[in-house]
N, C-alpha and C positions, 0 to 999 in steps of 0.2 A: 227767843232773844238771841239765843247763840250763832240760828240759820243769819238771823241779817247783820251781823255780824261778819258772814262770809261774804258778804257781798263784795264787789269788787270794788276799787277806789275810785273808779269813774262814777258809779250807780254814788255811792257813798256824796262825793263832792256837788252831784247836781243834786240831791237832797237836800244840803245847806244852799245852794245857790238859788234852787226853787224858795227856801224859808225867807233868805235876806229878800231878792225882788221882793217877794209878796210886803216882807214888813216895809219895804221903801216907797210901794206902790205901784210897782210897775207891772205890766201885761202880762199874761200869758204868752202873748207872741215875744215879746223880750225874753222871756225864759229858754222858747224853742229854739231862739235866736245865740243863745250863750251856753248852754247846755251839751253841745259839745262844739270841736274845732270848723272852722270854715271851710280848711282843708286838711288832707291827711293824706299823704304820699308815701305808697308801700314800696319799697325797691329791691331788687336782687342783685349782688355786687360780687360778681365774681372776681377769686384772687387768686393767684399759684403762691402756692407754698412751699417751701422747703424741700421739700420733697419731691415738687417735678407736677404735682397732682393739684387739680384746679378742683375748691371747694366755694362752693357759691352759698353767702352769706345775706339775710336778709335783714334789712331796716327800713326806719319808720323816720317819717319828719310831721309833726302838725303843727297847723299855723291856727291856734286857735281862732281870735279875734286882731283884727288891724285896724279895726276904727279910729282907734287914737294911734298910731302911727306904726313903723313895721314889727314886727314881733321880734321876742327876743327869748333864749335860752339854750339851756345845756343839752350835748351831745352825750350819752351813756353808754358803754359798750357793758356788757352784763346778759348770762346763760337765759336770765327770766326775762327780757324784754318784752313787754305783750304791745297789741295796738292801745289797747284799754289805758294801761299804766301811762304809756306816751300820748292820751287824751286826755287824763287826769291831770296827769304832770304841767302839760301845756296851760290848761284853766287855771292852776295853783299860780302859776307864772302870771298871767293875765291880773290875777288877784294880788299877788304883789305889788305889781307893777303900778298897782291903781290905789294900794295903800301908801306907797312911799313916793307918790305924783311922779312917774316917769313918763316921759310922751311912747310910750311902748305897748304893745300887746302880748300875748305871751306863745312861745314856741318852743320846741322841743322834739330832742331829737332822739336813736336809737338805735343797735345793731346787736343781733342775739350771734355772742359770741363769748369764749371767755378770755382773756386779755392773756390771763395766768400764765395759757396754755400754747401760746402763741409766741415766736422770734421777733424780734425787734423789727426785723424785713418784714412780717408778712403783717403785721400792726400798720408799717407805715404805708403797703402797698392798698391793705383794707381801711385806711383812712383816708385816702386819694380817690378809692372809689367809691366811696362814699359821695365825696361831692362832687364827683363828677355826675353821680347819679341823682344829685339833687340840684344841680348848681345853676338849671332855671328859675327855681321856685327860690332861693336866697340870695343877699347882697348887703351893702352897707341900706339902703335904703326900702330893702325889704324884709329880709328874716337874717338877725345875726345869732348864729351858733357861739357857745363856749362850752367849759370844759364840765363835766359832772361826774358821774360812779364811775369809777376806773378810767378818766380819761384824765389828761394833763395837757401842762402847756407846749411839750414835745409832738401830742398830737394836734392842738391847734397850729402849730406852726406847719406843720404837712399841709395838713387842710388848705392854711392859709396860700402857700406856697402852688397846690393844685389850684387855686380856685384863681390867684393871677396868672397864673400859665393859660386858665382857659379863656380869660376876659382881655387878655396882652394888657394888662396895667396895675400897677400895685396899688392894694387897695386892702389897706389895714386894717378897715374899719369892719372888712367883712366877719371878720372874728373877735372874740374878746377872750382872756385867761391865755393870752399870745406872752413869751418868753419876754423879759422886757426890752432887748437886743432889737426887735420885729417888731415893737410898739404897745409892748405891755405896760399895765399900770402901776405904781408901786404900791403896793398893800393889797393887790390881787389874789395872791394865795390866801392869805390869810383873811380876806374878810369878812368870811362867812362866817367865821369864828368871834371874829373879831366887834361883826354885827350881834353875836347870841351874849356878847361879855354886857353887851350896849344894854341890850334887854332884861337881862339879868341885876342889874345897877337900875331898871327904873321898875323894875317889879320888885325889889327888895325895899326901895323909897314909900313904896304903896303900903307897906307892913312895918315901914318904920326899924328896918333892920340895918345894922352895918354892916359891908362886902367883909369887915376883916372880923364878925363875929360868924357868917356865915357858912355851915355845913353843906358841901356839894358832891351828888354823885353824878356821873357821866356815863351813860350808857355806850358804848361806842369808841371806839380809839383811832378812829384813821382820820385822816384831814384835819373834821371840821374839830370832833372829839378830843385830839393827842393837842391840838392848840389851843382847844379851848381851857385843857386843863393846865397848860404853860399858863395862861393869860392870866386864870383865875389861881393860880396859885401864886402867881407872882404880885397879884393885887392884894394878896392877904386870905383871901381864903381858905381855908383848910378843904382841899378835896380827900375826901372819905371811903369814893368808891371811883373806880374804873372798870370797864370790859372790854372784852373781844368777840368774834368767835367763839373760842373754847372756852368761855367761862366770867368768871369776875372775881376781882380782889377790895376788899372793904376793909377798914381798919376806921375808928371811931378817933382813933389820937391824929389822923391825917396819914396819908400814901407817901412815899418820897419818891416824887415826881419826876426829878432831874432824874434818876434813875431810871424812872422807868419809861420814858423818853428818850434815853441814852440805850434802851436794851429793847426796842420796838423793832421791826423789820418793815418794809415798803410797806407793807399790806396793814397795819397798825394791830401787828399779833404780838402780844409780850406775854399773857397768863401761860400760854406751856410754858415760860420759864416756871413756873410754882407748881406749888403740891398743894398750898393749904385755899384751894378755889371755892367759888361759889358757883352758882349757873347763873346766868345773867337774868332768869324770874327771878332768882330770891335777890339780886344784888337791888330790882326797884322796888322792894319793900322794905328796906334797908332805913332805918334812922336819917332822915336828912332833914337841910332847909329848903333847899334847892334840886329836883330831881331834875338830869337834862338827857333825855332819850336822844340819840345820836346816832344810832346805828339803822334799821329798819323801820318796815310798819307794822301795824298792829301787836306793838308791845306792850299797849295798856289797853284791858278789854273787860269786859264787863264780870269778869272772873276773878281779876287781881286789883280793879279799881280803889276797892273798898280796902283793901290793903298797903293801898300809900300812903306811904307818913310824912312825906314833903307836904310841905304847906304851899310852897310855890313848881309847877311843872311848865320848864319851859322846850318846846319843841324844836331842837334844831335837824331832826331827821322830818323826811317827808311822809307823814302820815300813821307816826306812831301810836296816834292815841285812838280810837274807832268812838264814832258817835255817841254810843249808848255811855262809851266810859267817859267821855266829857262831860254827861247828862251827872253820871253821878259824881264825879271828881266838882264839877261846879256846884252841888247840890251839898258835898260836905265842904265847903267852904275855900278850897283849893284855888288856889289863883293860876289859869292855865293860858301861858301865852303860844298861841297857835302856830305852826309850820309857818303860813303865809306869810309870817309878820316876823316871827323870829327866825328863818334864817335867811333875812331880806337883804341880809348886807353882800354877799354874791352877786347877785343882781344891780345892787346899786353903784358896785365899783367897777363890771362890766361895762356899767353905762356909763361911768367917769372915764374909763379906757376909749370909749366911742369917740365923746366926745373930745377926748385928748387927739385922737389919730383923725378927724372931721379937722379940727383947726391945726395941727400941725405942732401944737405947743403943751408941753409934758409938765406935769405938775410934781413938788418933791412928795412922799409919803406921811410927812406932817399934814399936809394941804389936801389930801385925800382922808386920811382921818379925821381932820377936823369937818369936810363938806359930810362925810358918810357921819357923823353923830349926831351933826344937826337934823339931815335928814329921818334917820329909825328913830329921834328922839320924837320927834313933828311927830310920825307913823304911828310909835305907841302911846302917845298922850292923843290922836283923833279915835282911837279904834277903844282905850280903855275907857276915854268920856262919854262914848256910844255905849260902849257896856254899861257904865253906870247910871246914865239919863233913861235910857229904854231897856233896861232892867234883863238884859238876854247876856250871851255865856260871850267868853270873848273869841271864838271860834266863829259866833255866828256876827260879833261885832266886825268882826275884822273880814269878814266875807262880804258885808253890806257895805264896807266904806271901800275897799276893793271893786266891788261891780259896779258902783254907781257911778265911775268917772267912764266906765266900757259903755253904763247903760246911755250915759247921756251923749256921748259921741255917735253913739250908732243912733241915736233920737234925732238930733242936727244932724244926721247925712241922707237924714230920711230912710233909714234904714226899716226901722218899726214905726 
């Protein structure tokens, strides 16, 4: 149990994507066909550094699937980039994209590097070559990058700014998580968070519970995690637990939040401020209503499963929970709303960004929240009535209503 468990996230994802075809009815050749990306572009990016001494850096771009229209997703700079992870990542995106009806495919990007460690020069000069080294294979109309693990909207704005220097025309559309100055969206940063609050509010309706009786911990504190706990603390919730890195803080009477958002650093590290810590295993076995992993993968495994006392887990990191603990987390009763689907709001507000910078007319942040609720609301009420009608977990619901807009596009183009 433990060995497949290691397997990698690629091996992992075409596992459930092999389960949903089969329950949708589609071929074996649909399977070889989606199973991994279309294409996958390795590159070498040499940059000078600070120091006078040229260090040549490598990354990854893959374009999953384009059948239903160009691909689309996050750029990562990060020491662990593999090809594997940026062909997982890319299908997760696909899978999105097809839960929340975008005309998109999914893509993704990658450079083994660490950001940390790096001058603001030599970030901007290894974000330039980046697309220079990609910047056949991307465009508004073929593959648009945004921002993902350690990247921001200071490095899409490079990107963007290389990528009209080599096409001689400005062309906004070519990136999304872009500064809003260069044709960013309003409610950009936040919406990935903003998408997991969405989620959290219709899987709490499903238990028949209120957001302001609700116990929350949060695995994670940078981005998507330190907003989410802004959001949901501000709705009324009592958040209970937080983490980092070095550890986790839990209190049962609720955390004081404003604080500890006030006393966070870039990198969303706050427990060295404490002494009285936890480790971030014991922080998800913690008393809650709500557990939301937020930081890494395989943080829930068939070792600590049985030890979750959340009734509801919803996933807004990519790939925290590994199959076997899904199998038993859904098996004790556990209501587990998937990566794919729970942190889909990223993705949906990139694509509002697109199609803001396509017509030329910008929308306020009211009007982007209200288009982004209706849509993840659509998302989890088609993925949760698949769970309930054909009696399967909703990992692998939200997989089959995911592949089946890819499978049917690549059907009508004659593909399979």
């Amino acid at each position: 149990m433990a060995e497949t468990e290691k397997l990698n996230v690629l091996h992992s994802t075409q596992v459930v994507i092999k389960e949903a075809l089969t329950k949708l009815g589609y071929s074996e050749e649909m399977f070889e066909l989606l199973k991994e990306p279309l294409r996958m572009l390795t590159v070498r990016i040499p940059v000078r550094m600070d120091d006078g001494k040229v260090k040549v850096f490598t990354g990854y771009r893959a374009q999953h699937n384009d059948a239903v229209g160009p691909t689309k997703g996050g750029v990562r700079f990060h020491p662990d980039v593999t090809e594997d992870e940026v062909s997982a990542l890319s299908i997760w995106m696909s899978l999105k994209c097809g839960i929340v009806n975008l005309p998109y495919g999914g893509g993704k990007g990658g450079i083994i590097c660490d950001p940390r460690e790096m001058s603001f020069g030599e970030l901007e000069r290894l974000s330039r070559g980046y697309v220079r080294a990609i910047s056949q294979l991307v465009g508004p109309t073929k593959d648009i990058p945004a921002p993902d693990v350690m990247t921001n909207s200071q490095i899409m704005a490079w990107m963007l700014d290389e990528y009209s220097r080599i096409r001689e025309f400005d062309a906004p559309g070519f990136i999304t998580g872009k500064p809003i100055v260069l044709g960013g969206s309003q409610g950009r940063e936040t919406a990935t968070a903003k998408g997991v609050t969405i989620m959290i509010d219709q899987a709490l309706k499903t238990r028949g519970i209120d957001v302001k009786d609700a116990r929350i911990v949060i695995q994670g504190f940078g981005n998507a995690g330190s907003y989410l706990a802004k959001m949901m603390h501000e709705a009324g919730a009592k958040v209970v637990g937080i983490s980092d890195v070095y550890g986790g803080l839990y209190d049962e009477k609720g955390l004081d939040i404003e604080y500890l958002l006030d006393r966070r650093d870039s990198f969303g590290t706050v427990t060295n401020l404490f002494t009285d810590t936890i480790t971030n295993k014991e922080l998800l076995e913690q008393p809650c209503d709500i557990l939301v992993p937020a930081a890494i993968e395989n943080q829930i495994t068939h070792e600590n499963a049985h030890l979750i006392k959340a009734g509801i887990v919803v996933e807004a990191a990519n790939g925290p929970t590994t199959l076997e603990a899904t199998k038993i987390l859904t098996e004790r009763g556990v209501l587990l709303v998937p990566d794919v689907l729970a942190s889909a709001g990223g993705v949906v507000v990139s694509y509002f960004e697109w199609v803001q910078n396509n017509q030329g007319y910008y929308w306020t942040e009211e009007e982007v929240y209200t288009k982004l609720h209706e849509m993840l609301i659509r998302g989890f009420e088609n993925v949760y009535q698949l769970h309930r009608t054909r009696g399967v977990d909703m990992r692998l619901a939200a997989y089959m209503v995911g592949a089946r807009k890819m499978a049917e596009a690549a059907k009508f183009r004659g593909w399979v």
